[in-house]
Backbone as CSV, one residue per row, in Angstrom:
resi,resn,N_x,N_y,N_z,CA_x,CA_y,CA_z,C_x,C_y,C_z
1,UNK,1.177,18.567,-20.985,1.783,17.308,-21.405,2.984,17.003,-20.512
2,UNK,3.388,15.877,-20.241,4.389,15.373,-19.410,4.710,14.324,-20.070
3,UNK,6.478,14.285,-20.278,7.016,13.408,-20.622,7.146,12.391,-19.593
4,UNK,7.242,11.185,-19.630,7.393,10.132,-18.889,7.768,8.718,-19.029
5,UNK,8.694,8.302,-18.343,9.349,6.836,-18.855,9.038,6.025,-17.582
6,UNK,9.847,4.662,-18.595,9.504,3.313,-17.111,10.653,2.965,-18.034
7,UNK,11.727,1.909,-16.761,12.716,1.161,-17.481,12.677,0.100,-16.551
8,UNK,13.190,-0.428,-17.028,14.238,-1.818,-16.162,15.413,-1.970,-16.298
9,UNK,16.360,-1.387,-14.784,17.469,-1.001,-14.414,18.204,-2.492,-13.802
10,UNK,19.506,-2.867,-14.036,19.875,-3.977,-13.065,20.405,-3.285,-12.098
11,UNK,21.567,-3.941,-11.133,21.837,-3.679,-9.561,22.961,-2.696,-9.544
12,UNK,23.470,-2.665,-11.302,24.812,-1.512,-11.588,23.861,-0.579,-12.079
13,UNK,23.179,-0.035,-12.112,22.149,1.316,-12.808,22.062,0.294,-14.250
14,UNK,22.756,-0.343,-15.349,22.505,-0.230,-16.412,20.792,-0.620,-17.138
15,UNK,20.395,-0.486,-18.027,19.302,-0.257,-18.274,19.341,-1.401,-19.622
16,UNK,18.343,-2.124,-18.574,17.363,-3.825,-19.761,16.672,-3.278,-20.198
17,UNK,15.723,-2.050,-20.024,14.560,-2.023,-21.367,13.992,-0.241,-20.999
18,UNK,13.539,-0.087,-21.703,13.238,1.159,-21.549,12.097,1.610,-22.807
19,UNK,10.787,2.589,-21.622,9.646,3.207,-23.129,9.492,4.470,-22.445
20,UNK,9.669,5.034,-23.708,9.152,6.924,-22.803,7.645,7.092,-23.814
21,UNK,7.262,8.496,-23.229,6.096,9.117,-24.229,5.514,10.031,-23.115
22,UNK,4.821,11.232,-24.352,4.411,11.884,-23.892,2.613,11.379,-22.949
23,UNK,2.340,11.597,-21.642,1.250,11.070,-20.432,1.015,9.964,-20.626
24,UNK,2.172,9.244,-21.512,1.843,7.504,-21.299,3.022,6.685,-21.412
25,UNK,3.523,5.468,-21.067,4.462,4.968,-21.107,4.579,3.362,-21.082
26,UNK,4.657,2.700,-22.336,4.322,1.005,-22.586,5.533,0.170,-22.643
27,UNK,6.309,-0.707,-21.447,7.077,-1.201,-21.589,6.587,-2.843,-21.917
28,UNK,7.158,-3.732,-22.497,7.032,-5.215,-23.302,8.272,-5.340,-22.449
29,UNK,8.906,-5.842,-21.797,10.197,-6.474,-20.793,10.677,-8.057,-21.431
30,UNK,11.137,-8.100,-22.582,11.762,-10.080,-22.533,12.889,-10.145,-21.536
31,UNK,13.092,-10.727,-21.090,14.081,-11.223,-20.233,13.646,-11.547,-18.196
32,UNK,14.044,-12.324,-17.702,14.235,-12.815,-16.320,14.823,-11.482,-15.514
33,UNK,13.688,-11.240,-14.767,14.594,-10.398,-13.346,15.651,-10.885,-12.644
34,UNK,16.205,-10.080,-12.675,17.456,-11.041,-11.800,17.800,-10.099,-10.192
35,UNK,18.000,-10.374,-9.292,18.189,-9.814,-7.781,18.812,-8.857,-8.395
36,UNK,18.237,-7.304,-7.715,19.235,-6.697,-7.628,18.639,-5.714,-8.916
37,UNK,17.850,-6.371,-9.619,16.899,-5.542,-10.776,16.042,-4.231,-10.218
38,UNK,16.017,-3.201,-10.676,14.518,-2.538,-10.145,14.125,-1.764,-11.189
39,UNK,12.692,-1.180,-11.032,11.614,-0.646,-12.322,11.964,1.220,-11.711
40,UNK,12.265,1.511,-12.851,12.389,3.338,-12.270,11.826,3.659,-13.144
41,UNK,10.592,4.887,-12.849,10.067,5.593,-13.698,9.962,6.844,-13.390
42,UNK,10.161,7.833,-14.363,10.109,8.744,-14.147,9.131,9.821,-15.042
43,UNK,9.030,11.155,-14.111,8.012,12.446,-15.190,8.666,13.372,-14.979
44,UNK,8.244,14.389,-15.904,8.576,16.231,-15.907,7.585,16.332,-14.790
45,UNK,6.311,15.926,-14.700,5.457,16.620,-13.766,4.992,15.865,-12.677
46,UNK,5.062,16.228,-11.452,5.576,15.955,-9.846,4.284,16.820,-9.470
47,UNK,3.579,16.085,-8.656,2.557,16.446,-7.410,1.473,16.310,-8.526
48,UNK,1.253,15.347,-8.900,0.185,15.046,-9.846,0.077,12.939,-9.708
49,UNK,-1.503,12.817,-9.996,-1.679,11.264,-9.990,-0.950,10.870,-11.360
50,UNK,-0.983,9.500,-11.256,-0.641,8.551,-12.358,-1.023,7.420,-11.711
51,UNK,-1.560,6.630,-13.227,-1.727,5.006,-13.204,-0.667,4.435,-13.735
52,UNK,0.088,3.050,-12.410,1.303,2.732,-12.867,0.648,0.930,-12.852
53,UNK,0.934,0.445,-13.856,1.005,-1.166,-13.262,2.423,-1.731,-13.565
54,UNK,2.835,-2.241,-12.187,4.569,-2.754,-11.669,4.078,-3.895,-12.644
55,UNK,3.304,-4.649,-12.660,3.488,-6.334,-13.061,2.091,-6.377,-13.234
56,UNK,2.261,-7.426,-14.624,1.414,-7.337,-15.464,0.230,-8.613,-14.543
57,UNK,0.570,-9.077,-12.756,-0.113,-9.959,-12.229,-0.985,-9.043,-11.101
58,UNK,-0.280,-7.831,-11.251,-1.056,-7.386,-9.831,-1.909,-5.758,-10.617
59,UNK,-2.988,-5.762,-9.693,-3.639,-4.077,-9.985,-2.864,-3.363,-10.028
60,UNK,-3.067,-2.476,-11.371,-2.826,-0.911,-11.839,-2.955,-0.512,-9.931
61,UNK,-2.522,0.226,-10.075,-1.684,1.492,-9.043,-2.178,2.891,-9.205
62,UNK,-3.437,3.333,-8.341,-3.490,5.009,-8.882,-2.883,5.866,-7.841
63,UNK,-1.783,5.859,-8.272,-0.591,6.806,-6.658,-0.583,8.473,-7.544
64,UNK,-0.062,9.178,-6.271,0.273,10.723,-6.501,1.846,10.677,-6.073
65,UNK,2.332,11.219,-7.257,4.063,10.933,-6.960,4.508,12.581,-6.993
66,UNK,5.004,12.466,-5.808,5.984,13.884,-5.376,7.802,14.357,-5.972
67,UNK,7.826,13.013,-6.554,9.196,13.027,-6.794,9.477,12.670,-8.317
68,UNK,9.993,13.512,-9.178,10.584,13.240,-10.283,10.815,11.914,-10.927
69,UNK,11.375,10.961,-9.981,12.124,9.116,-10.383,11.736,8.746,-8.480
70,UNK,10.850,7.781,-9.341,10.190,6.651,-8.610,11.380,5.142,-8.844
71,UNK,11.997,4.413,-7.932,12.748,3.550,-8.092,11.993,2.365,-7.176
72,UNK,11.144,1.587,-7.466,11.182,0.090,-7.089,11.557,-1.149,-7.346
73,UNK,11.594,-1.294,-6.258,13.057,-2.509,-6.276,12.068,-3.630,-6.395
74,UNK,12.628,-4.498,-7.032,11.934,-5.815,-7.632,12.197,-7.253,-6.641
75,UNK,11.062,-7.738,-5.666,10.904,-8.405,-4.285,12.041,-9.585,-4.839
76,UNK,12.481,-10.260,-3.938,13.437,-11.550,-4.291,13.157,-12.042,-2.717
77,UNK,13.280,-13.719,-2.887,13.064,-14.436,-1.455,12.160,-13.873,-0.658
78,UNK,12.491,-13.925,1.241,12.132,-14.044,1.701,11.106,-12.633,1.375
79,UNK,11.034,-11.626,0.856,10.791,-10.202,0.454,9.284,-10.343,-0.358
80,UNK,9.655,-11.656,-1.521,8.627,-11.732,-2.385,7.340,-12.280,-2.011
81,UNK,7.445,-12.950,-1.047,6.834,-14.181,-0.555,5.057,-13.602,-0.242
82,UNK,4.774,-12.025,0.250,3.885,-11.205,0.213,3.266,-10.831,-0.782
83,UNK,3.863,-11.278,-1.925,2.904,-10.894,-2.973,2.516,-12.068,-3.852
84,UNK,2.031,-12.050,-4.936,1.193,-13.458,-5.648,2.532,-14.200,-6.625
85,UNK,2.569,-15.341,-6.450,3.414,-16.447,-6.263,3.795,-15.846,-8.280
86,UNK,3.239,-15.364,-8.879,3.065,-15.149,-10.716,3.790,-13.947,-10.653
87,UNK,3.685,-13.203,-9.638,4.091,-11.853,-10.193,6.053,-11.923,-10.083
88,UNK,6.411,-10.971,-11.046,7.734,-10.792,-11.445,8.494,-11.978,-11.899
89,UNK,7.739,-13.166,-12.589,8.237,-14.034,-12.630,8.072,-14.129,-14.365
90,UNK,8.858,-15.148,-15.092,9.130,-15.411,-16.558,9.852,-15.007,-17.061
91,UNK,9.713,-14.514,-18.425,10.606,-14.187,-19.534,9.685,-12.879,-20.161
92,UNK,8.580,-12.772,-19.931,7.490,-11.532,-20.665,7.496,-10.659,-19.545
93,UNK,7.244,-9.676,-19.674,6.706,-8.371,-18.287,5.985,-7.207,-19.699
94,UNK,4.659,-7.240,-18.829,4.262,-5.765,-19.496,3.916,-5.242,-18.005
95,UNK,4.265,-3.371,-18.343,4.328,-2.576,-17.502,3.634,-1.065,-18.121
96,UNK,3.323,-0.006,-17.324,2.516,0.586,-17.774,2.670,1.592,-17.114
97,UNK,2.506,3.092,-17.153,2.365,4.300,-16.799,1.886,5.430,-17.646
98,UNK,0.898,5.789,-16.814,0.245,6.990,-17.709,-0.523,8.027,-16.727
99,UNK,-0.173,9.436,-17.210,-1.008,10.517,-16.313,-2.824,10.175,-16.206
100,UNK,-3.244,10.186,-14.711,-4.567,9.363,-14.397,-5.312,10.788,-14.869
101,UNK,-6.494,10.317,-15.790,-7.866,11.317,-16.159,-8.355,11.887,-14.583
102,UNK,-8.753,12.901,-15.033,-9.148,13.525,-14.368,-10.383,13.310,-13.362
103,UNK,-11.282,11.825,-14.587,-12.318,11.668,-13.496,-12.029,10.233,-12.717
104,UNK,-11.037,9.679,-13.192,-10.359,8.649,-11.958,-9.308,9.300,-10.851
105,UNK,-9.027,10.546,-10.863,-8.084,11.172,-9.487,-9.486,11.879,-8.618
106,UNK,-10.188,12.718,-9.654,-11.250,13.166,-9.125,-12.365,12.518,-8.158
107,UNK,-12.028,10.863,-8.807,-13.661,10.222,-7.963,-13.471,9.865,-6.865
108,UNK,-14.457,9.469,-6.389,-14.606,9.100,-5.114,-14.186,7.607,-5.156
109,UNK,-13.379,7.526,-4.208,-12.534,6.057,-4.012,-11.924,5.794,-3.002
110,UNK,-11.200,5.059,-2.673,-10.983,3.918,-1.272,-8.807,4.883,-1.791
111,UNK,-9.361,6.091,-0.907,-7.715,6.583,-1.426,-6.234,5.925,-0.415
112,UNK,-6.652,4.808,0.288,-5.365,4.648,0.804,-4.610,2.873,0.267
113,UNK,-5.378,2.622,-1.279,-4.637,1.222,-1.762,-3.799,2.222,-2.304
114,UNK,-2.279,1.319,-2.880,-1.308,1.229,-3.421,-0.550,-0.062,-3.552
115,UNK,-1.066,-0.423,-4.354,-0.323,-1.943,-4.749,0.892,-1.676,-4.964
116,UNK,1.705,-1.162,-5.075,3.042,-0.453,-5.166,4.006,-0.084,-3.937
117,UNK,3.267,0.250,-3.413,3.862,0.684,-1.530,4.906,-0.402,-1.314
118,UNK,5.967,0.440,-0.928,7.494,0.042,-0.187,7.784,0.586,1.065
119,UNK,9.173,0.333,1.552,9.344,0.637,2.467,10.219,2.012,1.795
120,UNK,10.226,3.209,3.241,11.147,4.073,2.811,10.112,5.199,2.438
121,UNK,11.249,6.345,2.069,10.224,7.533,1.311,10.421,7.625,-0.055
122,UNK,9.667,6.978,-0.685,9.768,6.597,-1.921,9.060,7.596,-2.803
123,UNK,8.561,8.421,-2.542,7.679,9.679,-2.974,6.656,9.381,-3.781
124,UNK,6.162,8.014,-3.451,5.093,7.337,-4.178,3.906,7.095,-3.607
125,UNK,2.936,7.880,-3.316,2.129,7.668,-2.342,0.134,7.472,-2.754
126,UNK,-0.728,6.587,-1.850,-0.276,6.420,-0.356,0.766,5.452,0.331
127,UNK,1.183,6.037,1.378,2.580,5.306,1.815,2.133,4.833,3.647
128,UNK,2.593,3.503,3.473,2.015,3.192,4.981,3.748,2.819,5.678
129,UNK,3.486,3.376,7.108,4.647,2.552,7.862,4.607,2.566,8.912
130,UNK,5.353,1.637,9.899,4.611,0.964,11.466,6.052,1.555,12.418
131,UNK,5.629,1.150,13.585,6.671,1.771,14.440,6.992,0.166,14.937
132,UNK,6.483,-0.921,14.330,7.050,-2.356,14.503,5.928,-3.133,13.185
133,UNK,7.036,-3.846,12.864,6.585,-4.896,12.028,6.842,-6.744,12.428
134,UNK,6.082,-7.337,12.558,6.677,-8.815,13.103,7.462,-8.965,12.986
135,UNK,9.123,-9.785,13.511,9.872,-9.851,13.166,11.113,-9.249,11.981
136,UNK,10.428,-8.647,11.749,11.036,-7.964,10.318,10.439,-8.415,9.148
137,UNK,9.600,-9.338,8.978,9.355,-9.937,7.645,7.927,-9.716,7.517
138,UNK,8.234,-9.941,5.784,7.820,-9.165,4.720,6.129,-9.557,4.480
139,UNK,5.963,-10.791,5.653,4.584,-11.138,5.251,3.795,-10.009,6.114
140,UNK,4.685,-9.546,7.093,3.975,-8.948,8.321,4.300,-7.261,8.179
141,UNK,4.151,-6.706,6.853,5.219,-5.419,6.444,3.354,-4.657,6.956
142,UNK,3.823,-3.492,6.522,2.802,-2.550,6.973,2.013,-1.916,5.925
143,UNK,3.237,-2.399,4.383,2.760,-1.984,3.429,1.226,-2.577,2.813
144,UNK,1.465,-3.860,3.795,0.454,-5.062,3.232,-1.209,-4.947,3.758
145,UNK,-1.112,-3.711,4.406,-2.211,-3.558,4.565,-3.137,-1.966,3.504
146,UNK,-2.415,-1.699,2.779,-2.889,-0.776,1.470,-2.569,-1.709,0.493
147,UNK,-2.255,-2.986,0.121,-2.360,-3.656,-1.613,-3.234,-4.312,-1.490
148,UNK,-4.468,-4.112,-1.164,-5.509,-4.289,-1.384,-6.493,-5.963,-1.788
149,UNK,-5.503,-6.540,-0.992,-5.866,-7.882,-0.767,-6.628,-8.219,0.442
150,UNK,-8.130,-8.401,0.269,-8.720,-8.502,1.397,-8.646,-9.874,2.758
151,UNK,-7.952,-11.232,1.674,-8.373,-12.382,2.634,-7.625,-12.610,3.958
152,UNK,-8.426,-12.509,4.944,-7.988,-12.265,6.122,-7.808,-13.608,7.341
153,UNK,-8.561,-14.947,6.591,-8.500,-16.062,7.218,-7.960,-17.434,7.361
154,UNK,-6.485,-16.325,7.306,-5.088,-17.299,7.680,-4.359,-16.175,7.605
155,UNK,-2.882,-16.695,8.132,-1.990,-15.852,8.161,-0.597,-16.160,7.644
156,UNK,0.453,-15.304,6.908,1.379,-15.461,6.696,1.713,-15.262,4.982
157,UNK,1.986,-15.896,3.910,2.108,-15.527,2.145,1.488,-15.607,2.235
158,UNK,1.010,-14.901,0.941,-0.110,-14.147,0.048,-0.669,-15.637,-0.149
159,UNK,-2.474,-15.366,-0.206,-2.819,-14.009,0.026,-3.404,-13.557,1.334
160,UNK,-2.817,-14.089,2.386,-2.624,-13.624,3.720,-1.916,-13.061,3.842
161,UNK,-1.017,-11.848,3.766,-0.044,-11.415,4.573,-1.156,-9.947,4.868
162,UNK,-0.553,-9.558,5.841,-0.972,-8.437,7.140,0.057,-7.349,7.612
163,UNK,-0.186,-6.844,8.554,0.519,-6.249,9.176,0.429,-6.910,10.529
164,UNK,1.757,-7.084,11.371,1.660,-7.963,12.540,2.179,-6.966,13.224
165,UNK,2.102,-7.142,14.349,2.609,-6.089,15.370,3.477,-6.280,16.416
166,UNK,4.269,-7.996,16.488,4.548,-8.425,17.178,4.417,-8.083,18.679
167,UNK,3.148,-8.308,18.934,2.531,-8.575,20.659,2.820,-6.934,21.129
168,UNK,3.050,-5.976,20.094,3.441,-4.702,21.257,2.387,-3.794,21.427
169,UNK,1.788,-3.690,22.233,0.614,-2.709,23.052,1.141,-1.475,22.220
170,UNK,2.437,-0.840,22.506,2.244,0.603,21.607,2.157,0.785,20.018
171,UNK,1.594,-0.417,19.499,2.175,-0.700,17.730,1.285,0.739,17.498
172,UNK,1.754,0.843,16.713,0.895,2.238,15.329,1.360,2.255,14.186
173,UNK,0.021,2.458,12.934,0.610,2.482,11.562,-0.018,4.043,11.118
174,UNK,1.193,4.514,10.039,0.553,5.915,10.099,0.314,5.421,8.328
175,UNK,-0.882,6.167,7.799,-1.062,6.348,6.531,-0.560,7.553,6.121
176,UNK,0.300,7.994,4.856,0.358,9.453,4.808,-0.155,9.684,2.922
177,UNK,-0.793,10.416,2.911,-1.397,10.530,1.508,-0.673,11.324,0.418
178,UNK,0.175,12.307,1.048,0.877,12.858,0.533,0.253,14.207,0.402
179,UNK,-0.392,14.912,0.209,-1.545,16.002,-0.621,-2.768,16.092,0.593
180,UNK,-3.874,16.776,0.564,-4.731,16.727,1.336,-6.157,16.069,0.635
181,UNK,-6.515,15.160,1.354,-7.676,14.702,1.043,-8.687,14.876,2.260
182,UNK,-10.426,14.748,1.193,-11.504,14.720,2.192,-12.125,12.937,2.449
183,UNK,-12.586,13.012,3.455,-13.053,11.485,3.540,-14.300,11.663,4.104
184,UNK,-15.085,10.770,4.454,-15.951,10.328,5.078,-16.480,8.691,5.817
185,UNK,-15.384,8.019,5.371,-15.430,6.454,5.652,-14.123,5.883,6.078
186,UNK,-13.943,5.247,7.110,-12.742,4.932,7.337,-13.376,3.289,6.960
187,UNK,-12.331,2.411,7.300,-12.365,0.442,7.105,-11.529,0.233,7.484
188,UNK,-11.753,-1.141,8.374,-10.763,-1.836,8.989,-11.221,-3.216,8.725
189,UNK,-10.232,-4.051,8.071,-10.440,-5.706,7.819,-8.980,-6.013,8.858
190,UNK,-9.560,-6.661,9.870,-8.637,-6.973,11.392,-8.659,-8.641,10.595
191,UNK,-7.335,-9.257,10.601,-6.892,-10.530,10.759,-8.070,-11.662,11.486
192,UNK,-8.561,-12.710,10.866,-9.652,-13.235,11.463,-9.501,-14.627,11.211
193,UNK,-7.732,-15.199,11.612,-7.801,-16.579,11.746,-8.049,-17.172,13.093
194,UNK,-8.735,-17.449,13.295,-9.277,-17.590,14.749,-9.193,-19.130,14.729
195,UNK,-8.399,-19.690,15.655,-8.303,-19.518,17.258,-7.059,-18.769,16.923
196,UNK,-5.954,-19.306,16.434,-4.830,-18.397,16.167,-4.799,-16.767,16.530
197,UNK,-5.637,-16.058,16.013,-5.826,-14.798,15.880,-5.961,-14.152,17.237
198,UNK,-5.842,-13.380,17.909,-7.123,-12.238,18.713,-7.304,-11.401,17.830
199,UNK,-8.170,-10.390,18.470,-8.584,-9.280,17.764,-8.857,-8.004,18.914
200,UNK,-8.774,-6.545,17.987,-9.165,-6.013,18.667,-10.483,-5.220,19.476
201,UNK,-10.713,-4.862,20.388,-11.927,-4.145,21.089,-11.976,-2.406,20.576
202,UNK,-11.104,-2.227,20.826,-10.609,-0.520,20.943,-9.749,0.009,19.920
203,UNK,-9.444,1.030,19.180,-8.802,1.500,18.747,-8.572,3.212,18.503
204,UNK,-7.639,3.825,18.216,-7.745,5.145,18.010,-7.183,5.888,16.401
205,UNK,-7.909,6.520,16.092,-7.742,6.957,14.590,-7.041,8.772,15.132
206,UNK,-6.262,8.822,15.000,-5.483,10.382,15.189,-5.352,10.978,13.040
207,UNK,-5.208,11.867,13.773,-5.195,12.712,11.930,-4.760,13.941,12.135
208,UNK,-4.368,14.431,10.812,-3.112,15.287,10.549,-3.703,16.669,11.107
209,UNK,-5.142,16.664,11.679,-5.606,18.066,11.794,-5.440,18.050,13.611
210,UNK,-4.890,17.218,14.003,-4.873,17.190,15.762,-6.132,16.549,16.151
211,UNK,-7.239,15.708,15.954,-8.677,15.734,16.046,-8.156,14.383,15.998
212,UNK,-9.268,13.161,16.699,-8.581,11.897,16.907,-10.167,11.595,16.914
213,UNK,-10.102,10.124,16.804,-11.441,9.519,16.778,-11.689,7.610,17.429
214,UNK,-12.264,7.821,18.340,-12.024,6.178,19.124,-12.973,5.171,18.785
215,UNK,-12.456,3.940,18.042,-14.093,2.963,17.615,-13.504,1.438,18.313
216,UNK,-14.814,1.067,18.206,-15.241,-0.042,18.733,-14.866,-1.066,17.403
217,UNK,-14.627,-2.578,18.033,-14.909,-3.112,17.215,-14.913,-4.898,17.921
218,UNK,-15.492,-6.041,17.433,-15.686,-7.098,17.675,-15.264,-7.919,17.014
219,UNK,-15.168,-9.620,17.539,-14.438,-10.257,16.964,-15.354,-10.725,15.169
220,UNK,-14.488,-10.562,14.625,-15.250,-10.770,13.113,-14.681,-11.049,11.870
221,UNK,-14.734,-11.234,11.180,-13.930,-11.854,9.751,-14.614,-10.476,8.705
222,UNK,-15.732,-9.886,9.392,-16.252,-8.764,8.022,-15.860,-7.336,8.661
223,UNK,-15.759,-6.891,7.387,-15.180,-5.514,7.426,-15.710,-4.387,8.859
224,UNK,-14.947,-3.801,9.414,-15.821,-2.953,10.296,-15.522,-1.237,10.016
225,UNK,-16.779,-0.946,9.795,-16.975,0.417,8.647,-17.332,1.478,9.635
226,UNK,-16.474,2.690,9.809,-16.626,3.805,10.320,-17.332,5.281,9.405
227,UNK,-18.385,5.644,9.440,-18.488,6.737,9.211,-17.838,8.027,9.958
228,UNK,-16.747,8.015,9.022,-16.155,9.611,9.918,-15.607,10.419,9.223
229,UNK,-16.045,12.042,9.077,-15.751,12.945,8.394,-14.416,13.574,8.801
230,UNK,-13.442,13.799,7.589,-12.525,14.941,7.780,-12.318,15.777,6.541
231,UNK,-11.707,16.839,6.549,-11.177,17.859,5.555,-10.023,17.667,5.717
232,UNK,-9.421,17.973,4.231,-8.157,18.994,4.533,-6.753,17.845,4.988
233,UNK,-7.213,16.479,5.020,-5.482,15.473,6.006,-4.958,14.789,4.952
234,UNK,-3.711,15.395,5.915,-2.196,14.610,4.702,-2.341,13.402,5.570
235,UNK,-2.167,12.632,6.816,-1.958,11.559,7.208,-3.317,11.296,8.245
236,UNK,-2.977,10.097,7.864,-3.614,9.385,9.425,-3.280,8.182,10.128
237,UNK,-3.576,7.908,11.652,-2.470,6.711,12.393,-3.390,6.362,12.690
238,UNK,-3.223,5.239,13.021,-3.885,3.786,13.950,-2.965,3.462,14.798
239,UNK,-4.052,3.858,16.116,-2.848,3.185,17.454,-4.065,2.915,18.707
240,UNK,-3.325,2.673,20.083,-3.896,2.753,20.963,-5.238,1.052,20.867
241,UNK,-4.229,0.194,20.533,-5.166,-0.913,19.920,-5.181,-1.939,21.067
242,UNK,-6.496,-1.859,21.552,-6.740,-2.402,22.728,-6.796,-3.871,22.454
243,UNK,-6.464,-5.256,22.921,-7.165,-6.421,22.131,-7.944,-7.224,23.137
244,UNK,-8.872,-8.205,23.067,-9.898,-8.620,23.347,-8.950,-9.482,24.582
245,UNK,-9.793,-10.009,25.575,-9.439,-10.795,26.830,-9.658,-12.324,25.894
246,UNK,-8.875,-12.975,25.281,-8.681,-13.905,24.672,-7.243,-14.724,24.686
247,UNK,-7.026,-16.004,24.905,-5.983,-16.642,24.877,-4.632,-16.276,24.169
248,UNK,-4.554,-15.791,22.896,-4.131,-15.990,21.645,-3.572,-14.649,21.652
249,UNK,-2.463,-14.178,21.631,-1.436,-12.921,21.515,-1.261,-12.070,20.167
250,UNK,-2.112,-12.479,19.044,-1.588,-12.000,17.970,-3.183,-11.608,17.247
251,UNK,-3.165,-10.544,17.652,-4.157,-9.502,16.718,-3.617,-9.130,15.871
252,UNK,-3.743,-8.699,14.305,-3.209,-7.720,13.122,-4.391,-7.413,11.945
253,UNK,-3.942,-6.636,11.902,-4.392,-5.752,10.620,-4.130,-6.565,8.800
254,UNK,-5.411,-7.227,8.168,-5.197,-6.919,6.720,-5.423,-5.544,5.797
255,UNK,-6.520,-4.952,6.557,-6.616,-3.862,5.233,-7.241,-2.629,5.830
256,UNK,-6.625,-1.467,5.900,-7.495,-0.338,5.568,-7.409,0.544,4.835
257,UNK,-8.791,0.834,4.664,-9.380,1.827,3.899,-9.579,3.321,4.071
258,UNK,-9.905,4.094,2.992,-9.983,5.425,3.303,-11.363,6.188,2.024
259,UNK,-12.094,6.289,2.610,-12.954,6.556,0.823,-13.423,8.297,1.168
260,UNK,-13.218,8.873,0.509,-13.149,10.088,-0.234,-12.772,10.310,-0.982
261,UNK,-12.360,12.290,-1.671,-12.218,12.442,-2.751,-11.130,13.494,-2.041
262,UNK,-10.102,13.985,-3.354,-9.113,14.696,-3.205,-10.038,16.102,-2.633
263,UNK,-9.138,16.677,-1.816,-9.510,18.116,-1.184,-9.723,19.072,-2.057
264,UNK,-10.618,20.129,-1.954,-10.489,21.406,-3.208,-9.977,22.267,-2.668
């Protein structure tokens, strides 16, 4: 059994609402977020899954949290603009946390969403982050390619936002899972507003075991699906992203995937 809470903290620590319980945790939120608000939850038990839903607009969350108190900060302006125009907004919030069954950590699933993913080491994982993000902003974050929003044909707010790379030949995003997982399928949904868009030809998949893997890919709006086996990896990067002999400077990334099952 694991005790476990969720609150809603303002920008001085003090605490708007708060539900504990033992492997489950039901917060009802009345009141307006205000800047400067964030959701902290916490457990006794660390290196274990849980299903969290931040906002009662976006998908439950099945993350593996390494850290005791999980603190996310609640998007404002230019920050929010990446996620769906409903979420964190009103006077109601239901929120949710509970230790994940055994046969939803166990199954086989697409292990690198996290509708939850921030920036930072938030010990909430899977956790994505780039060695450049467009300009700095939030439509073009790195996180935005694990919340699991597939539409890829336009660019900029939800529910377009991506990962952009601003034009740099060395961009790379590393996934890190936290724990070791097995896979067999990688996915890549590449940005496909075209003419706007390029895309890429080439790419390289590196992983936590030293073993790297190079795929092809063409210009396309549908998913492009790798069969490729690993054991045993805490992370994996995307780099080495070649892009097509095309007018248009701005190739990016909406979504990838990872489908396996936790390591034994």
């Amino acid at each position: 059994m694991a005790l476990i809470s969720i609150s809603v903290k303002d920008k001085n620590g003090k605490v708007k609402a708060l539900a504990s319980g033992e492997n489950q945790a039901i917060l009802a939120f009345e009141g307006e977020y205000e800047d400067g608000d964030a959701i902290v939850l916490t457990t006794e038990c660390t290196d274990a899954h849980y299903v969290i839903r931040i906002d009662d607009s976006l998908d439950e969350s099945l993350v593996y949290l390494t850290k005791p108190e999980i603190t996310y900060t609640i998007p404002f302006g230019e920050k929010k603009v990446s996620y769906n125009p409903k979420a964190f907004t009103g006077e109601r919030h239901y929120l949710t946390i509970r230790t994940a069954a055994e046969h939803e950590s166990g199954a086989y699933r697409n292990l690198a969403k996290n509708v939850m993913d921030q920036h930072g080491e938030t010990g909430c994982f899977p956790h994505a982050f780039a060695n450049v993000e467009t300009r700095g902003e939030a439509v073009f974050a790195a996180r935005n390619a694990i919340d699991g929003v597939l539409a890829s044909e336009s660019h900029g707010e939800w529910p377009y936002e991506s990962w952009g790379i601003n034009r740099q030949d060395d961009a790379e995003l590393t996934l890190e899972f936290g724990r070791s997982i097995d896979f067999d399928t990688l996915v890549l949904y590449t940005r496909s507003d075209f003419p706007h868009d390029n895309w890429w030809i080439k790419a390289t998949f590196t992983f936590s075991d030293g073993t790297t893997h190079v795929v092809d890919m063409e210009k396309s709006k549908e998913p492009h699906v790798f069969p490729v086996k690993r054991k045993n990896i805490t992370w994996v990067k995307l780099s080495n992203l070649i892009k097509a002999d095309d007018p248009s400077p701005f190739p990016a990334l909406t979504q990838i995937e990872v489908y396996g099952k936790e390591s034994q």
